[in-house]
Phi, psi and omega in degrees: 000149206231111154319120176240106206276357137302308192286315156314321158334282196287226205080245167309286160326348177253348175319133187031022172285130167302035173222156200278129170277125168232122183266119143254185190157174176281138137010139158044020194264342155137005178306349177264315188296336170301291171332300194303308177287340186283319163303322180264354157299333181276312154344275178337289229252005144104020147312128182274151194284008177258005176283340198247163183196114153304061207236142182215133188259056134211014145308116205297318189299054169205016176267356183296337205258336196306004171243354186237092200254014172277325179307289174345300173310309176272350156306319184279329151271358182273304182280353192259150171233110190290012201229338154264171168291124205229158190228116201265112142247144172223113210258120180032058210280347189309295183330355181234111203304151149071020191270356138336301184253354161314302185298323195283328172316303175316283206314287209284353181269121191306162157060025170245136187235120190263146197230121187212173200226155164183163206247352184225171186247034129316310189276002159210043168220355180249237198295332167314282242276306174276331198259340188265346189342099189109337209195007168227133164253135158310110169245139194245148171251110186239151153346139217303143130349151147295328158225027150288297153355260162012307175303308169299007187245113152304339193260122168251001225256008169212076162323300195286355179247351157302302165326299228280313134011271163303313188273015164248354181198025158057159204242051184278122167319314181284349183300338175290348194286353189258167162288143191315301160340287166250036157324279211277351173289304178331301160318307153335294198299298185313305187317306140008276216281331197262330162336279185306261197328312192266328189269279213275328188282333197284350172257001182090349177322121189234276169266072158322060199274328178277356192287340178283309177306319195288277168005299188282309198284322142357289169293337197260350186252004128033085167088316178305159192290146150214193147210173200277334170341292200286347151288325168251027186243327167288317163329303198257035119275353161281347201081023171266120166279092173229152178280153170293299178328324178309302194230036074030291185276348172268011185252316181334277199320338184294291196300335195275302170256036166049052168259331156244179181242151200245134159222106170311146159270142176232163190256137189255329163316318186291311186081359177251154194276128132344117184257003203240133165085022184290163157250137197257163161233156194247138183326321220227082209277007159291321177306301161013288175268339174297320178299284172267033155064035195266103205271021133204176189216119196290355196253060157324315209285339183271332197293316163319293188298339180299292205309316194297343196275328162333288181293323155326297164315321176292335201239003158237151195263032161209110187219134178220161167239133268258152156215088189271114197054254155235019176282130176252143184236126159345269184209155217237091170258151199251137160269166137002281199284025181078341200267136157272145207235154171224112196263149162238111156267154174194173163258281202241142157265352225284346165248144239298315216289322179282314191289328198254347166301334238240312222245002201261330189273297176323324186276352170308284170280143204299303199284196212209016180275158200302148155237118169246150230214090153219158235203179203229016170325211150185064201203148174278178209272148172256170179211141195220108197049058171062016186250106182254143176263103232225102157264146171340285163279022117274359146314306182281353170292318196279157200275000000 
């Protein structure tokens, strides 16, 4: 089991803190196996196992409670002894009408320290988000790291063919339990389940005709400028009858069950985000290949900014992509402290015409905050006006 020491981390640090912890993420990405370690971390420090209470709402003994979520509640105090400190998880809690206040019932109860999970951001755009206002924090969760990855391999000594790897079949937890071979039907199968379960039931979807197509194109526009105009002006030069609003409501639905991520543009002279023209990056760049049947894919240079837009996403809470003028910067990050920070990817500068394309949005810009250059290069890093050049997987390595 691959320890994920960031997401424990926080945690830990949320331990007997007075507020409801909510773990999201995609599907299969590992939010229950976090849960899980984090229960034998408690165990570990001598929490006793009758301190702990354990539910996960897509286990069949537990589908009796998903219309009831008061029967539930004293079920749930019925098993804890209120006179110690006691820790509640609930596992894909959406599944239970009306679970908004099963947690807040929960919440507001002495010696319950509460911990829950859910898969579309649902669970913090409807009644969580108003009736919890205030009394929760969000830790999102995405799919394994390149070095988190890295970690399940004893063999280490060919860094470029893990990569090679990783950016073919993404860092989703179960791909490892399988054979290359049968990576990507696995990877389907997820896909499946989030289609059903987080998209279409939860939207009422029934006879979907256009969702696959919007879906492929999406993956295949992958790092591109996009808006739904251009998704739906292209369809229907394809011969496809689709609406703008259609899909418009499929870019949600995407974002919703965190199967891609929508990143705003911001104009950085301005400082203001952009409402025109985002780019989605996909959870996962295994759906990629499972989705559009491809036993390979020549557009290395967008399949690199997904990763690098990922790892970002982990190590900054604001990541945008960038508008210097009429010039684009990859990406645009906010630090803790406010401060911005600037990425360029490419796979390679080495020829003169890519370097001065890649380094031309930096020299744009005016200010004097770090600028980073990264790349599959394979040399050491260098720094040029203040632009340090970085390969890429020692980057996703490094701390």
């Amino acid at each position: 089991m691959i320890e994920r020491t960031t997401y424990l981390e926080r945690l830990k640090s949320l331990k007997d803190k007075n507020i409801i912890k909510v773990l999201t993420g995609v599907r299969r990405s590992g939010k229950s196996t976090v849960m899980q370690m984090f229960r034998n971390y408690l165990v570990e420090t001598g929490i006793s196992e009758a301190q702990i209470l354990f539910m996960n709402f897509e286990q069949i003994e537990n589908i009796k409670w998903l219309n009831d979520f008061e029967g539930l509640y004293y079920h749930i105090i019925g098993q804890l002894d209120l006179s110690k400190p006691c820790y509640v998880f609930l596992d894909e809690i959406q599944n239970v009408k009306e679970f908004e206040r099963l947690v807040d019932g929960l919440y507001v109860k002495p010696n319950i320290d509460v911990y829950v999970t859910g898969s579309n951001a649902y669970l913090l755009s409807s009644e969580l988000g108003t009736l919890l206002t205030g009394r929760y924090i969000s830790i999102h969760l995405l799919p394994f790291s390149f070095k988190e990855y890295v970690s399940a391999f004893e063999d280490k000594s060919r860094l470029d063919l893990l990569f090679s790897n990783y950016l073919k079949y993404g860092g989703m937890p179960g791909i490892l339990e399988f054979a290359d071979e049968d990576k990507l039907n696995y990877l389907q199968g997820v896909y499946n389940d989030i289609l059903i379960k987080d998209i279409l039931v939860r939207n009422n979807w029934y006879k979907e005709n256009n969702f696959e197509n919007v879906v492929k194109f999406v993956l295949e526009a992958v790092g591109s400028l996009l808006s739904s105009t251009k998704i739906t002006n292209l369809l229907k030069s394809e011969g496809f009858t689709v609406s703008h609003s259609t899909v418009n409501n499929y870019l949600q639905a995407f974002t919703e069950a965190y199967l891609f991520y929508k990143v705003p543009r911001y104009e950085i002279k301005g400082k203001n985000i952009l409402r025109t023209l985002e780019k989605y990056y996909a959870v996962d760049l295994g759906f990629k290949r499972a989705i559009l049947a491809k036993s390979d894919t020549s557009d290395f240079g967008h399949d690199l900014e997904n990763v690098v837009y990922l790892e970002l996403l982990r190590r900054y809470s604001r990541v945008f992509i960038g508008k210097a003028d009429r010039t684009a910067m990859d990406f645009v990050v906010k630090t803790p402290e406010g401060v911005q920070e600037y990425f360029q990817v490419a796979w390679s500068t080495r020829e003169t015409s890519t370097w001065e394309r890649e380094i031309r949005p930096f020299e744009i810009i005016k200010d004097y905050n770090k600028r980073t250059l990264l790349t599959m290069d394979v040399e050491p890093e260098s720094s040029y006006k203040g632009i340090q050049k970085k390969n890429v997987i020692d980057w996703l390595l490094s701390d």
